[in-house]
N, C-alpha and C positions, 0 to 999 in steps of 0.2 A: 403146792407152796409157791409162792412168788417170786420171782428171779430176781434179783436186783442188781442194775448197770455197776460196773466199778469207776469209783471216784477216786479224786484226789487223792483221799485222804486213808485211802485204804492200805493198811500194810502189808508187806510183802508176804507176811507166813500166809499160806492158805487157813489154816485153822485156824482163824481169828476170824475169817468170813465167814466160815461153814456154822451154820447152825446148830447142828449137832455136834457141835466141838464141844469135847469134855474140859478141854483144857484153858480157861479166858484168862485166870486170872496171873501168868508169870511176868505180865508190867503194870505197874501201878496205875492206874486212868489220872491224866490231867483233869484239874477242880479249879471249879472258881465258884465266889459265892457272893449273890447276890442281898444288900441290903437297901434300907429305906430309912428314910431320915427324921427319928424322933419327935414329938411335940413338944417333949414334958422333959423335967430335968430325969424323974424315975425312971422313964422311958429311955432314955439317954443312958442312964447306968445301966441299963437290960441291954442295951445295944453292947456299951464296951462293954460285959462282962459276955457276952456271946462271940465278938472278936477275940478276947481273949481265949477264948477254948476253941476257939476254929483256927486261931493262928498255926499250932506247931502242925496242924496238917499238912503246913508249907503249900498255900492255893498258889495258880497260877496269877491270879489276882485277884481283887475285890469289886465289889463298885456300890453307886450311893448312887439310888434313882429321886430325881425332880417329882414334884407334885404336878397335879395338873397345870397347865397355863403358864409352866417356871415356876408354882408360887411356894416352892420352897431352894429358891435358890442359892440367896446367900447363906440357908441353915445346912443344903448340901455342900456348899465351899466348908464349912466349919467342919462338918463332919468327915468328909474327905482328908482334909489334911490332918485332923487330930487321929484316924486312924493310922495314916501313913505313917506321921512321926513319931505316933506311941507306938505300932507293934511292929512298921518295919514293913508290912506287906506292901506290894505293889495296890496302888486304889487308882481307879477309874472314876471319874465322876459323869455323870448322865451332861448331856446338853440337847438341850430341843429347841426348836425352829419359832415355838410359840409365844405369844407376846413378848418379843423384843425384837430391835432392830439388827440389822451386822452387823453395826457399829458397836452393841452393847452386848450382842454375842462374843466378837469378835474379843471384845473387854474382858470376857468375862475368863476365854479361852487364854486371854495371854496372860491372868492374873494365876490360875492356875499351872501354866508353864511357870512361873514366877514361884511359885512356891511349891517347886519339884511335884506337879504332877504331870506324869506322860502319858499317862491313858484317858482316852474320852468315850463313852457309848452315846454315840449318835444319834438322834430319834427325831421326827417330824414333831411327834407329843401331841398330847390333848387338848384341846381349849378345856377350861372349867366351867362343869356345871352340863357336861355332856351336849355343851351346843355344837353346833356343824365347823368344822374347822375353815377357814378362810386364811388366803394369803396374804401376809403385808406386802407393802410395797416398796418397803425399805427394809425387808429382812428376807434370808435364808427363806425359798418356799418348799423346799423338803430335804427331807435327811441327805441326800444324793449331796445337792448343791450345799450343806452345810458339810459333809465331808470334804467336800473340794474345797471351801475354803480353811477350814482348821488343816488345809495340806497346804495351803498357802501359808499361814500363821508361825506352824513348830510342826516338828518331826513327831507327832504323837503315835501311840500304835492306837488305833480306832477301830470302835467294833459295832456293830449296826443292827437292827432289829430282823428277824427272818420268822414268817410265820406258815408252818406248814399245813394248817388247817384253813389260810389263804385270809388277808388281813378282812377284820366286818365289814371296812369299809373300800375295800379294793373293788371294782365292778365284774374284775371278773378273775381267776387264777392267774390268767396269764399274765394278765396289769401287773399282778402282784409279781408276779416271778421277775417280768422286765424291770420293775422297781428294783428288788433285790440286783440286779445285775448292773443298773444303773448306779447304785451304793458301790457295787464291786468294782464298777469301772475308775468311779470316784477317788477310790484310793483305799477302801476299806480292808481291815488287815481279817478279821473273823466276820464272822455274824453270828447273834447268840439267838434261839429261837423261842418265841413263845413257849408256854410251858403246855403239854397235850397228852393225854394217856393211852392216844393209838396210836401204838411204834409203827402199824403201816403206813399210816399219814406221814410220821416222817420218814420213813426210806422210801416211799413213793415219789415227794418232795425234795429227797437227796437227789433222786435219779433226774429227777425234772431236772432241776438247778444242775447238775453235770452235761446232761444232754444240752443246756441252753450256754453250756460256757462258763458257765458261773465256778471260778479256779479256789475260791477263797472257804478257807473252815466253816463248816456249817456243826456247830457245838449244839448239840440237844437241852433245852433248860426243861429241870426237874422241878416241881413244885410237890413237896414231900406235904403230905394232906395233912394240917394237924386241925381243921375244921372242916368238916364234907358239906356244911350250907354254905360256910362261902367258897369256899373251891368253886360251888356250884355257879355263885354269883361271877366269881371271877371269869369262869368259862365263858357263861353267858356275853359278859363283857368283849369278851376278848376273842370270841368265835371257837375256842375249844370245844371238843365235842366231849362228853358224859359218858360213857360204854355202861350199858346195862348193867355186866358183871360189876363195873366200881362200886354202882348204887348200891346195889344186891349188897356188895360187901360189906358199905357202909352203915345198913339200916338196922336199928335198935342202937347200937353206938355213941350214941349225945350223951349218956348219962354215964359211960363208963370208957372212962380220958384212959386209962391203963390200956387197955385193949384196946383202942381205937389208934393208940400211940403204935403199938405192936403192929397191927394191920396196914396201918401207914406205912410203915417202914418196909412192912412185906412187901408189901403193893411197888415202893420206891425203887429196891433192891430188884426186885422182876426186870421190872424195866431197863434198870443198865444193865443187867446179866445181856435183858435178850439185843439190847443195843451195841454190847460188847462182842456179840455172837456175828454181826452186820460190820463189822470195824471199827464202831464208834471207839475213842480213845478220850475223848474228853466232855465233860459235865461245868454245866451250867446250876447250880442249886440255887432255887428261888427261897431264902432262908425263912422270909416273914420275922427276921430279926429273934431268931430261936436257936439255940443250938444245939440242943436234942437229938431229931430227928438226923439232921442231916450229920451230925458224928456219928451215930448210929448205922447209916447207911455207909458212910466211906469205911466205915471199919469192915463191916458187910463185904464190902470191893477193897479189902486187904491194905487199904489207905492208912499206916501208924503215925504217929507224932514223929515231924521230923526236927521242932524247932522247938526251945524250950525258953524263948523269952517270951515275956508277959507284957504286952498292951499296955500302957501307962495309961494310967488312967485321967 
């Protein structure tokens, strides 16, 4: 079995690291949960009626990720505050380095200070349409230097991209780890990680990022399958690796949502068990704007309703 360095964020009981701990669940795990910003008005009501049932879980917070290129920026400012003010939760909103200047970053950062929000997830982002990304000249050239300056701007708590399976396009691990460390130096308060189904990727990757210095929350993100072709796509994307067993698990399953649901959730729940068993204490859930799955799973992890307002709609 593989030994793994103690970090940070590890808690004092020993049987929370031990693997063969019978006992993981007598503290609630910290949650936050990840969304993405509607097209459609219908889509928009599937969104806040999902907010509304993830609410009384009481999450650590939320957040509302950017489209490629920025190009849904000002539909992420709308959605950001109307969750805040309707249910109350802490919301985050994405900001990325890509097509826009600092000056219209910097805009865009102090408009949401402006309308009570304090949380930012910081990202370098994608150009659209999958071409090579390039530096402006007059904006933020990656998340690092976009962190230092939203610490110049307001007091935000900030949280920044970390990817265990090592970013597609980083040249090599190490780049990528000194990146993440460069975000850390930055001022970055967590970092939330890609979403990966080999728990050793990431506690091999915890141990890394310990050994290099790196002092800051390393939050594991869940991506609860409710489609295995695109799961598949998003991997690919995003350099996640596939594990034989998932496929295995998945295959004949298209045709039958009931039990593909079931299985999801198995598969989900696995995973924080055994990340629970290594010290993990808190979860990132990639929602896909669903609320199903991932109630399903915090209940799984003893997670109850702890708020009984409802989300204005």
């Amino acid at each position: 079995m593989t030994t793994h360095l103690p970090h940070a964020n590890a808690p004092s009981d020993p049987s929370r690291r031990d693997p063969a701990a019978a006992e993981i669940g007598r503290h609630d795990p910290i949650v936050s949960f990840e969304f993405f910003p509607p097209k459609t008005e219908a889509a928009e009501a599937t969104l806040m009626e999902t907010v509304t049932r993830l609410a009384p879980l009481a999450p650590d917070f939320v957040s509302v990720t950017y489209g490629a290129g920025g190009s849904t920026r000002d539909r992420t400012f709308g959605i950001v505050t109307r969750i805040q003010d309707g249910s109350g939760l802490p919301t985050a909103s994405h900001l990325t380095c890509v097509g826009a200047s600092r000056e219209e970053i910097d805009g865009v950062a102090r408009a949401l200070w402006a309308a009570g929000i304090r949380r930012i997830v910081a990202l370098r982002g994608d150009p659209p349409g999958g071409a090579p990304y390039q530096v402006r000249p007059d904006g933020y050239a990656y998340a690092a230097d976009l962190v230092a300056g939203l610490r110049r701007i307001a007091d935000f708590d900030i949280s920044v991209a970390a990817y265990p399976e090592t970013h597609p396009q980083a040249p090599s691990a190490e780049f990528d780890l000194d990146n993440l460390k460069r975000k850390a130096d930055a001022g970055a308060d967590r970092a939330l990680t890609q979403f990966f189904f080999d728990t050793e990727a990431f506690l091999r990757f915890r141990d890394r990022a310990a050994a290099a210095g790196i002092g800051l929350p390393i939050v594991p993100g869940i991506l609860p399958i409710t489609n295995f072709a695109r799961t598949k796509e998003f991997a690919t994307a995003c350099g996640a690796s596939i594990p034989d067993w998932l496929e295995m698990l998945f295959e004949g399953l298209d045709e039958t949502p009931d039990t593909r649901q079931l299985v999801a959730a198995s598969v989900a729940v696995e995973q924080c068990r055994l990340l629970q068993t290594h010290g993990v204490e808190e979860f990132h859930f990639y929602t896909l704007n669903r609320a199903e799955l991932t109630l399903a799973i915090c209940r799984f992890l003893g997670i109850r309703p702890r708020r009984t307002e409802a989300c204005a709609a």
